[in-house]
C-alpha positions in Angstrom: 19.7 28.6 -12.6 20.7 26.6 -15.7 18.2 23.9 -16.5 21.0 21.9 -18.0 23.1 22.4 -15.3 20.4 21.0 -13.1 19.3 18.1 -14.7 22.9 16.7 -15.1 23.6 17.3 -11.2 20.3 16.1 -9.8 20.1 12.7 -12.4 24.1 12.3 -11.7 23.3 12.7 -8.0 20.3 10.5 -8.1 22.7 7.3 -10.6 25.4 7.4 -7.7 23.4 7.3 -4.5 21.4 4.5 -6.5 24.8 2.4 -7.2 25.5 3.0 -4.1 22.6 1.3 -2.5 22.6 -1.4 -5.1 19.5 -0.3 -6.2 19.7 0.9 -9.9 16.6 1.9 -10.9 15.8 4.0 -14.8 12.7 5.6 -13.4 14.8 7.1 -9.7 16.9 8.9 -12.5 13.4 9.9 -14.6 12.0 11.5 -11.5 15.0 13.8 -10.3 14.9 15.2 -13.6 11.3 15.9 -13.0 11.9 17.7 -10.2 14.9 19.7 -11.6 12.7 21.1 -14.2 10.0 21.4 -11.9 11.7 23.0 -9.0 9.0 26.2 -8.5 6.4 23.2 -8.6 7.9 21.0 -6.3 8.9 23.6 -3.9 4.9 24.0 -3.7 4.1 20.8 -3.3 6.6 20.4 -0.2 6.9 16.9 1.5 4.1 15.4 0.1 5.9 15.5 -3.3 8.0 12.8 -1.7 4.8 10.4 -0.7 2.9 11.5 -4.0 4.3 10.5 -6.9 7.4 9.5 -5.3 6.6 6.5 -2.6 3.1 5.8 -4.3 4.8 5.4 -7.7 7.5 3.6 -6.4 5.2 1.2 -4.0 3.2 0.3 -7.5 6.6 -0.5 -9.3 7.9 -2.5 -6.4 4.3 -4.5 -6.0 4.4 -4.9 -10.6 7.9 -6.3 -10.7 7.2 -8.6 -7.5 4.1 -10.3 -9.3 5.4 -10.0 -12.5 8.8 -11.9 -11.7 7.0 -14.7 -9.8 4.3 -14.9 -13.1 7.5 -15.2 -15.0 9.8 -17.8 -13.2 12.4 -15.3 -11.5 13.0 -14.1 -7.9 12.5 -10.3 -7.0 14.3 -9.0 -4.9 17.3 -11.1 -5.6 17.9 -13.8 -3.8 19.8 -13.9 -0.7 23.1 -16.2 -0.4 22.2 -17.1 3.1 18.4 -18.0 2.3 17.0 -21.2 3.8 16.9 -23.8 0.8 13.8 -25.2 -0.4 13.8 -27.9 2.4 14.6 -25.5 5.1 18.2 -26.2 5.9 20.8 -24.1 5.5 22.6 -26.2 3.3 23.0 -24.7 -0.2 20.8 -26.4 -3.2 22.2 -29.2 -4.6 23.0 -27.5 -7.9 24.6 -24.9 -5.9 27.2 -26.7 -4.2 30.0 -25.3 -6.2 32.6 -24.9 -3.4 32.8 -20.9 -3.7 31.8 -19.2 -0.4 29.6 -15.9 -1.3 32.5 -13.0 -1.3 34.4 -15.5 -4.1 31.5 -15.4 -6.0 30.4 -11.6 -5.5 34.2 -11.1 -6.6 33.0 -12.6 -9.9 30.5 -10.5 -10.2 32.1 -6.9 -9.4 35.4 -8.4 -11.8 32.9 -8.7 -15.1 30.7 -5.2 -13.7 28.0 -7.4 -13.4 27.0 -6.9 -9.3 23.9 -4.8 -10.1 22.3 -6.9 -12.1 23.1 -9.9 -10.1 23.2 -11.5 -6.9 25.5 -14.0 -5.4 22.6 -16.9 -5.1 21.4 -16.2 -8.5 25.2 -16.8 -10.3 25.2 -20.0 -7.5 22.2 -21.5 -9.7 23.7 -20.1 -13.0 27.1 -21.8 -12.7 25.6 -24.7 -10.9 22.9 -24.8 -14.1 25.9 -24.6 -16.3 27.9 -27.7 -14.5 24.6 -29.6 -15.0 24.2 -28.9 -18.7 28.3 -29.4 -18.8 27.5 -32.8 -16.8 24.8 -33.8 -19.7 27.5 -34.2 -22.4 29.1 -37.1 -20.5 25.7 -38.9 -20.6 25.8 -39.6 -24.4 22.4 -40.7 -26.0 21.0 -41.9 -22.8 17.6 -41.2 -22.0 14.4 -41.8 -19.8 13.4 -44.9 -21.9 16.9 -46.3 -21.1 16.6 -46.5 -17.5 12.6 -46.1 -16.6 11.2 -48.4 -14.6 8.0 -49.8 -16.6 6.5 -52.0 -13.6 4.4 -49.1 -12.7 2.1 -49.6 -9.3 -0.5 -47.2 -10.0 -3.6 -46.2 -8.3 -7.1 -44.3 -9.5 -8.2 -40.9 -8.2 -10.8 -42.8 -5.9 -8.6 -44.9 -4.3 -8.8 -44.0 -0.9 -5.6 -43.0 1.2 -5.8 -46.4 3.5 -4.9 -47.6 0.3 -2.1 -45.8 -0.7 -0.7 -46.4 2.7 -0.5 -49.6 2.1 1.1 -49.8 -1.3 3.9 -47.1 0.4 4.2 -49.8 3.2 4.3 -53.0 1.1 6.5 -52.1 -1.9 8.6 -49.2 -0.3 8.2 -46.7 -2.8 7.9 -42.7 -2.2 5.6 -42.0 -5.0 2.5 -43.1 -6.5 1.3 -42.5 -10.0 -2.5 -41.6 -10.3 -4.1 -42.4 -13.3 -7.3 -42.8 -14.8 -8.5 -45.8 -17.3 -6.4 -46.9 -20.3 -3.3 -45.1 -18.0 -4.2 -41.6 -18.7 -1.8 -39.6 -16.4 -3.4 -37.3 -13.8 -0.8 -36.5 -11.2 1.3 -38.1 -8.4 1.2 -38.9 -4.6 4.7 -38.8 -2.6 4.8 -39.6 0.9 5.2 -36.3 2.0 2.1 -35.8 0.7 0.4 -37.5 3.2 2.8 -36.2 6.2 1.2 -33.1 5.5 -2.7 -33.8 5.1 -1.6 -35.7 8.2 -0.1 -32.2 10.0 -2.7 -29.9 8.2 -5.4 -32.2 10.1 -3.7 -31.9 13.2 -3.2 -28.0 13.1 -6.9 -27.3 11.9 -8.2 -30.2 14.5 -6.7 -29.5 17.6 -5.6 -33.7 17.6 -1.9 -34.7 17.9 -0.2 -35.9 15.0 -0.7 -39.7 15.6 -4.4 -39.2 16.0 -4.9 -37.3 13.2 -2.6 -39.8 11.1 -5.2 -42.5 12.3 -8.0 -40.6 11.5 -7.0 -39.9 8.0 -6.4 -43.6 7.1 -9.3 -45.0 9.1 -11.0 -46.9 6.1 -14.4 -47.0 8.5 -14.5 -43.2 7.6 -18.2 -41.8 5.7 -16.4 -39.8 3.6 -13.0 -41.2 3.0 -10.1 -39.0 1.9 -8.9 -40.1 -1.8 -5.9 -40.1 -4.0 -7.4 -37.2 -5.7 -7.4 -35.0 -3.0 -4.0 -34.8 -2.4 -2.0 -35.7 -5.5 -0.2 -32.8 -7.3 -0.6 -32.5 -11.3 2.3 -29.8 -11.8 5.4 -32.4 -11.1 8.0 -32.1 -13.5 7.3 -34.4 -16.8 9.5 -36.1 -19.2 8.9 -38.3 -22.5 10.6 -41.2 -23.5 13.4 -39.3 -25.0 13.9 -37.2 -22.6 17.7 -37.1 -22.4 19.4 -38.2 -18.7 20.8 -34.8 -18.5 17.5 -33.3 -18.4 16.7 -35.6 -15.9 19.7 -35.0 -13.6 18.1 -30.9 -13.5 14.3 -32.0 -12.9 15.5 -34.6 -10.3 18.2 -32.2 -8.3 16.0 -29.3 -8.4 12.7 -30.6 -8.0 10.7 -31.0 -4.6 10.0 -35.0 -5.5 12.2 -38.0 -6.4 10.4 -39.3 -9.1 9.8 -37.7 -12.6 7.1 -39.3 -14.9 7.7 -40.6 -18.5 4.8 -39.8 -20.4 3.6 -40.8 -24.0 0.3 -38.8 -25.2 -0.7 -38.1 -21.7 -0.2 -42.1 -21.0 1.9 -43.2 -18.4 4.6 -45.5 -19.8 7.0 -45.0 -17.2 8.5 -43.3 -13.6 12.5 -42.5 -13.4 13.6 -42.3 -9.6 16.8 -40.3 -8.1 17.3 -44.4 -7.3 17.1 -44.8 -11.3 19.2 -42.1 -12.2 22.0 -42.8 -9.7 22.3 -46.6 -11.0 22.4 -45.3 -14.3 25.5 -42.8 -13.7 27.4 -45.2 -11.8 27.1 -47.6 -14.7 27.9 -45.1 -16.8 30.4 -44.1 -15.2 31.9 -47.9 -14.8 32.1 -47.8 -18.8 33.8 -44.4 -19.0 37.3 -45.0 -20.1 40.3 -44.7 -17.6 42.0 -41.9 -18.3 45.2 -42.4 -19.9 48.5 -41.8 -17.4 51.2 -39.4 -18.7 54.6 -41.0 -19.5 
């Protein structure tokens, strides 16, 4: 019958099965103490204590931290180890290619008392973040204006998609700066860009992919699809002294190969995974050879 006595048991209770499950959460512990000092009340109120303020309350948290997370950059629930990468493979990220299977690194995590707090996948990106940063040191005072390209082919937000097949076709590239006049940066085109219009069609027509590819670039069209239409504005951005290391994380984590080099919202420049390659291996080809032990 001592309150005391009950609080301690039913919040202690409450802590364990919770670290238990993996699933530590401050209010779980808040509302067994509510209902050992409200036993009489809760006795009352039967099972539907359990769906009312229990699994409503706890619904509303869940559906708050999921938006709030995603508003905020993070992942909620944690990320799984075994989670299809952003391209749908099962490979691991690139950044995340570390060489440590997931029971290595969930050994990290319980060593430093750190497995409630984190997940396997999520120290994956944090150590493979960490090697990138490490990786920018080697670069020196390289950055984007040391190994843009400045020949930009460029095309305006009108410029209709038969178009920008064409300049893919002819010069070989995989993206496509859109700008407006006096090079005012608006967004980009990648090829896969146009695979998917191409699928979308197909799906929402009823048409195989082929015909629906045709359809899309048929310049004899009365209302021609443009540039506009499917460019994306929210690719990652650099300046000109944007250092390479920053561009190694944009360009290994990002969904495109190319990263803008803007100046005042002017175009002055695109760096390519093709740029950033050439520019470690030279780098690499000026690195000192390390001196042998006698």
């Amino acid at each position: 019958e001592d309150p005391v006595l009950r609080v301690a048991l039913a919040v202690g209770l409450a802590i364990s099965a919770m670290g238990l499950a993996r699933a530590m959460h401050p209010p779980g512990g808040a509302m067994a103490m509510t209902a050992a000092l409200s036993p009489i009340e809760v006795r009352e109120l039967g099972f539907s204590f359990v769906l009312a303020p229990v699994a409503v309350g706890t619904a509303v948290l869940v559906v708050i931290a999921f938006f709030y997370a995603r508003a905020t950059g993070r992942h909620y629930p944690l990320r799984q180890f075994e989670e299809p990468n952003a391209v749908g493979t099962g490979d691991a990220a690139p950044a995340e290619r570390l060489g440590l299977n997931e029971a290595e690194l969930t050994d990290i995590l319980q060593r430093y008392k750190q497995s409630l707090n984190l997940g396997a996948e999520d120290l994956a990106r944090l150590i493979g973040a960490a090697e990138l940063q490490a990786a920018s040191h080697r670069t020196g005072p390289l950055t984007a204006d040391d190994i843009m390209s400045r020949d930009l082919i460029t095309v305006g937000p009108e410029t209709p998609l038969t178009s920008v097949a064409e300049l893919f076709r002819r010069h070989g590239f995989t993206s496509l700066p859109v700008v407006q006049s006096g090079d005012r940066y608006l967004g980009v085109i990648f090829q896969i860009h146009l695979i998917r219009r191409g699928r979308d069609d197909a799906a929402r027509l009823n048409r195989g992919f082929g015909a629906a590819m045709a359809r899309l670039l048929d310049p004899g069209r009365a209302a021609p699809v443009r540039a506009a239409d499917i460019m994306i504005a929210t690719t990652p951005r650099a300046m000109q002294s944007t250092p390479v290391g920053v561009l190694l994380s944009m360009l290994s984590e990002g969904d495109g190969d190319a990263v803008p080099v803007l100046a005042k919202d002017k175009i002055v420049g695109i760096v390519t995974r093709t740029d950033l390659i050439a520019a470690l291996a030279r780098l690499s080809l000026r690195s000192p050879e390390p001196q042998a032990e006698s």
